[in-house]
C-alpha positions as CSV (number, residue, x, y, z in Angstrom):
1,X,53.3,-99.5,37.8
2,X,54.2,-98.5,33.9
3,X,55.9,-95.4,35.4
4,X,58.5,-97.4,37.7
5,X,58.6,-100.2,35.2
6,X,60.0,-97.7,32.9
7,X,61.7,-95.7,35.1
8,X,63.9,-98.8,36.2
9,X,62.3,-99.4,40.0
10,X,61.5,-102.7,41.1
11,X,58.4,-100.9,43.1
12,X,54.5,-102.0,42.4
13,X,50.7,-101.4,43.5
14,X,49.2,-104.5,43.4
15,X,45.2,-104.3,43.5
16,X,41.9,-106.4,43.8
17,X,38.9,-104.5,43.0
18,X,39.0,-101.0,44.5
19,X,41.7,-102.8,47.1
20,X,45.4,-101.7,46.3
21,X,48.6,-102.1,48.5
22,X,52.4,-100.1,47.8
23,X,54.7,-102.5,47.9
24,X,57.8,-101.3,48.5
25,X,61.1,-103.2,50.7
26,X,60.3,-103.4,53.9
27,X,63.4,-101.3,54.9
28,X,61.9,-98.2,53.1
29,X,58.5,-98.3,54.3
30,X,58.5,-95.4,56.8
31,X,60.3,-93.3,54.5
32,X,58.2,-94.5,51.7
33,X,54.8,-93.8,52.8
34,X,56.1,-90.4,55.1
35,X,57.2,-89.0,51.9
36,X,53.8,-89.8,50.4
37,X,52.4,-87.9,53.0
38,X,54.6,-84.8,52.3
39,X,53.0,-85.1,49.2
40,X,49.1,-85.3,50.4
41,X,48.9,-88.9,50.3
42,X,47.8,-90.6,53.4
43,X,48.0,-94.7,53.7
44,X,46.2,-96.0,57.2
45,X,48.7,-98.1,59.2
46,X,47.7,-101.3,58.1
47,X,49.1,-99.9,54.3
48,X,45.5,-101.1,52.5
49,X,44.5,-98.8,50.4
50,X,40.7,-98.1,48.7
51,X,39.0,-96.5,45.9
52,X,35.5,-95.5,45.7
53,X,32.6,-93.7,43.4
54,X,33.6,-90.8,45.3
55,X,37.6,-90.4,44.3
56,X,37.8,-88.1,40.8
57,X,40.2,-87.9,38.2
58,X,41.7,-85.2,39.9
59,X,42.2,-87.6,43.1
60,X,43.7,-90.4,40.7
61,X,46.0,-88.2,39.5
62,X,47.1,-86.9,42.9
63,X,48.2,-90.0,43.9
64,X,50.0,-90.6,40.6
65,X,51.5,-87.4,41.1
66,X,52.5,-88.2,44.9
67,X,54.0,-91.6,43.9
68,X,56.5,-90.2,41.1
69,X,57.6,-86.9,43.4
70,X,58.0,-89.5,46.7
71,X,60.2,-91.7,44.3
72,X,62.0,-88.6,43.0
73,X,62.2,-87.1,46.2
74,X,63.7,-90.5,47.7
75,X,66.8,-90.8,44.8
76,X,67.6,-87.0,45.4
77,X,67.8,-87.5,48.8
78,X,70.6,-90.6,48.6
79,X,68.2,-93.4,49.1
80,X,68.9,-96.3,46.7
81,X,65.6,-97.7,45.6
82,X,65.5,-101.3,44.4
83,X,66.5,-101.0,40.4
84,X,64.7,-103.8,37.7
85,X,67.0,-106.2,36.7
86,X,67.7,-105.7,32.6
87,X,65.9,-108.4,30.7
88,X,66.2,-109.8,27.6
């Protein structure tokens, strides 16, 4: 969430627990979560996510990774994500 905050994108995991969820417009969600997959993140159907004991670091970090490369991948390709409004 830092990440987009700073990078200027109005996108967000919210989380409960070990629960978290993308969210992301609804227009870009096939796109969203098929370029996360190009980048060895898969997110079931029903877009809940989970982590357990058994992630690592290294996991963590792949997902971190995945989320910044699908967003750069996303503005290279011409797709206009949803930019933070400038505050104050």
């Amino acid at each position: 969430n830092c990440w987009w905050r700073e990078e200027g994108y109005e996108l967000r995991i919210d989380n409960f627990c070990s629960m978290f969820r993308f969210q992301v417009p609804a227009h870009l969600n096939v796109v969203f979560y098929q370029t996360l997959l190009l980048h060895g993140v898969y997110c079931w159907e029903g877009r809940t996510c989970f982590l357990t004991t058994a992630h690592t670091d290294e996991d963590i970090a792949l997902v971190i990774d995945a989320c910044k490369r699908t967003t750069h991948k996303l503005v290279d390709s011409g797709i206009t994500l949803p930019r933070r409004e400038e505050r104050e």
